[in-house]
N, C-alpha and C positions, 0 to 999 in steps of 0.2 A: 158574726161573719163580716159584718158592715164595719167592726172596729179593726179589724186584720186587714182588709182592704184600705182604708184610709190609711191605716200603720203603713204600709207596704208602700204607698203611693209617698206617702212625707217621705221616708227613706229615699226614695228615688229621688225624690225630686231635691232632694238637698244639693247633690252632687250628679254632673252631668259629663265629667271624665270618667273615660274607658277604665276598665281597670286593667286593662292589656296594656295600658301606655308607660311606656318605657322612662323609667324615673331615672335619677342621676342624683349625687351628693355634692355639696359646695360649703364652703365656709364663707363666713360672713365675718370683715376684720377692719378693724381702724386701726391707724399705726401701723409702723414698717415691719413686716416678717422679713426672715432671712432664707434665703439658700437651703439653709439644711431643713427650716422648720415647714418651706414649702414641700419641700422630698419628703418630710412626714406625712405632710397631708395627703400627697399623693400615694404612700406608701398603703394609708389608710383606707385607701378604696373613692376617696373624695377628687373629682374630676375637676371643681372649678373654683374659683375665690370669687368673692364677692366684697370691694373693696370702697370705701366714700375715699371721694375727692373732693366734696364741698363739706365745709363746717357751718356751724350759725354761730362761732363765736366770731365776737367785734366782728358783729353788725352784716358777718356772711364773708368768708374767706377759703380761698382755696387751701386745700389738703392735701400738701406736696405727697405726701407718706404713698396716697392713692393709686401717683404713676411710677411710684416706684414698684409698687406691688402690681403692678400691670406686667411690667417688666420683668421681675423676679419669674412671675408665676410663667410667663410664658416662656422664659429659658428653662423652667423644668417641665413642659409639656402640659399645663393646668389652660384650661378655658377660663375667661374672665369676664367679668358685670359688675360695670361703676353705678355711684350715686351720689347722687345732691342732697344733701343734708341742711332744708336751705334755714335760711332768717327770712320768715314770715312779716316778721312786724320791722325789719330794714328799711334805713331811708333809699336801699337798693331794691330796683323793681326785680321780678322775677325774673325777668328776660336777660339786665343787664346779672344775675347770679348766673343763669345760664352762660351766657358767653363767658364768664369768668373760667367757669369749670370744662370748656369744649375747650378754651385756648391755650389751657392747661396741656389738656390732653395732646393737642395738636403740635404744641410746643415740642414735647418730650416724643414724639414722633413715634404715636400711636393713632391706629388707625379706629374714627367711633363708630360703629353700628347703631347704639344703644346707650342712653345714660335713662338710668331711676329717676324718681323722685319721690321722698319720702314725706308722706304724708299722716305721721304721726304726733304724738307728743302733742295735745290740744291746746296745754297748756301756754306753747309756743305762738299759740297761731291768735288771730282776730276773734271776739265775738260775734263777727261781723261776718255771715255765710260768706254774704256776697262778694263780701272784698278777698274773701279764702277762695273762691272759687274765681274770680277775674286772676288773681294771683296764679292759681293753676292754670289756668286757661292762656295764659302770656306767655307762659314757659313752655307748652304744649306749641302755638306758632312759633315760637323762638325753634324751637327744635327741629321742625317743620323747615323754617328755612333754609337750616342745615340738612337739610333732608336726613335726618336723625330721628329715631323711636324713642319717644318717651315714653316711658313704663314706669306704673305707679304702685308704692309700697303703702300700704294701711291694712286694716281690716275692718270689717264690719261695723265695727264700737265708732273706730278712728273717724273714720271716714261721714257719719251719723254727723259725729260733735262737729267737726271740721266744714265740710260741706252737704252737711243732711240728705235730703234724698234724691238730689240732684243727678240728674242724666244728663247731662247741658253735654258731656262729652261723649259721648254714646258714637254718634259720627266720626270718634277719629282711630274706635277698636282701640284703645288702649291695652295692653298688654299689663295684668294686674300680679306681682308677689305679695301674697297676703301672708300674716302670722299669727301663730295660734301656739301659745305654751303657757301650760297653768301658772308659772314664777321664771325665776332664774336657775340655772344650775342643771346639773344632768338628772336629779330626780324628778323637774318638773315639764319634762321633755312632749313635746306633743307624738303625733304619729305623724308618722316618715312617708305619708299620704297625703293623698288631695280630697279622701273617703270623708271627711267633717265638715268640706267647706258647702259655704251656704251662702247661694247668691243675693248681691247690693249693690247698688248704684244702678249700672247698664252692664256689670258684669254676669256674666253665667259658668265660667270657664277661669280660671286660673294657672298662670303659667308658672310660676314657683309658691314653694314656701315656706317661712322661717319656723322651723320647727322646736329648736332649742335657743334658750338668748344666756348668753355670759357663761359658759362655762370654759376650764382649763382643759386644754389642747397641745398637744405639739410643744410644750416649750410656751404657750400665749394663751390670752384671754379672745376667746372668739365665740360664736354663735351659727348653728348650722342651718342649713337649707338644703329643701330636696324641690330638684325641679323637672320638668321634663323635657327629654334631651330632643334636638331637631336636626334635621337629616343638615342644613345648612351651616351648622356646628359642627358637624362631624366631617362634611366636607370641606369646612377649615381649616381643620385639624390634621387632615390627612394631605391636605396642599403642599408639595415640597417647594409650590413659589409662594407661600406666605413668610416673609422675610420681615415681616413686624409687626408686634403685637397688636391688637386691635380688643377695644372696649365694645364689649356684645358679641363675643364670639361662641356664650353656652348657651343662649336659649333661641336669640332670634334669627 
C-alpha cells in the first residue's frame, strides 16, 4: 500500500499543470517561409510560429529571415515568438546580442512583448557556470530595460550542464519553453503535453514545449510546439486596432 502511495505522489508531483488548461500548436522555423506555406500551417490546426532572429554564427548576428517571418505569419492571422540563438563564447557580451536582436525587431516595425533565449547546445557555451550564468543574467537586465520578457528555452539535461542548479533567477518568474523528443523526425515525436515535465532550476510550471525537432512540414523543415494559450493573446488577436505585428503575441 506504502508503494502505491509514494507511486501516486511522484506522479503528481512531476507535473503541476491543470490538465484542463487550454493547449495551442506552433511551429518552430529558421529561414524564411512563405505566404502559401504559412496558410498551410494554419490550415493545419497550428495557431503560431515560432521564429529566431539571433544566430551564433560569426561571433552572434542577426537573422533577418526572423522579421520577416514575423510579418508573413501575422498577415495570415498566426501569433508569433521570437528567439536569441545567441554566441555564448562571443567577444560580444549578452546585452550588446540583445540589443542587436530588439533593434532588429524595432527596425522592421514590429512591436516586442517577448524574446527567447535559448539555452542549449552545451557544447556552445563555457565550462565556466559562472560566466554561463552572469551571461544569462545580463540579458535578463538587458531586457528588463526595455521592459521586455525574457523567456528561456532548455530543458532539464541543458540547463544541469549549462548553469547547474542555479536559482540566481528565481526572482525575475522567468517564463520557461522546455523540450522533450526522443531524436529527430516525426517517429521520435514527444507528447503534445506538459503531463512529463519535471521541475529544475526555480521553475515548477511551464509555459511551452518543443515536442517534435526537424521534421518536413508544409513545403519546409520545421520542429513543433505546444504551448498554452493566454487570454492576453487572444485579446490580441481579436483587436481590430492591432495594425502591427508584435513579437510575444502567443503566450505572454
Amino acid at each position: 500500500m506504502l508503494n502505491k502511495v509514494l507511486t501516486v505522489f511522484l506522479l503528481l508531483s512531476t507535473v503541476s499543470v491543470s490538465t484542463n488548461a487550454e493547449y495551442a500548436y506552433a511551429i518552430d522555423v529558421k529561414g524564411s517561409l512563405s505566404v502559401s506555406q504559412f496558410n498551410c500551417t494554419k490550415s493545419s490546426n497550428f495557431s503560431a510560429v515560432f521564429t529566431q532572429i539571433y544566430s551564433p554564427i560569426y561571433e552572434g548576428m542577426v537573422d533577418t529571415t526572423g522579421c520577416q517571418n514575423v510579418k508573413t505569419a501575422f498577415q495570415v492571422g498566426l501569433e508569433t515568438e521570437v528567439y536569441i540563438n545567441p554566441a555564448p563564447l562571443s567577444d560580444k557580451q549578452s546585452d550588446t546580442q540583445f540589443d542587436e536582436a530588439y533593434n532588429q525587431l524595432d527596425f522592421a516595425g514590429i512591436k516586442v512583448r517577448t524574446i527567447w533565449l535559448k539555452v542549449t547546445n552545451q557544447i556552445f557555451w563555457s565550462q565556466n557556470l559562472s560566466y554561463n550564468i552572469n551571461f544569462i543574467q545580463k540579458m535578463i537586465l538587458r531586457a528588463k530595460d526595455y521592459n521586455i520578457t525574457l523567456g528561456i528555452y532548455t530543458n532539464w539535461y541543458d540547463w544541469d550542464q549549462i548553469a547547474g542548479s542555479t536559482t540566481a533567477f528565481q526572482q525575475y518568474n522567468l517564463p520557461l519553453w522546455y523540450w522533450d523528443a526522443s531524436g529527430l523526425g516525426s517517429n521520435a515525436e514527444g507528447t503534445k503535453d506538459f503531463m512529463n515535465f519535471r521541475s529544475f532550476g526555480s521553475w515548477i510550471n511551464p509555459s511551452a514545449k518543443e515536442y517534435a525537432l526537424t521534421e518536413w512540414f508544409c513545403s519546409a523543415v520545421i520542429s513543433k510546439v505546444v504551448y498554452l494559450k493566454s487570454n492576453s493573446s487572444s485579446e490580441l488577436i481579436s483587436n481590430k486596432n492591432m495594425v502591427q505585428p508584435v513579437a510575444g503575441s502567443a503566450i505572454l
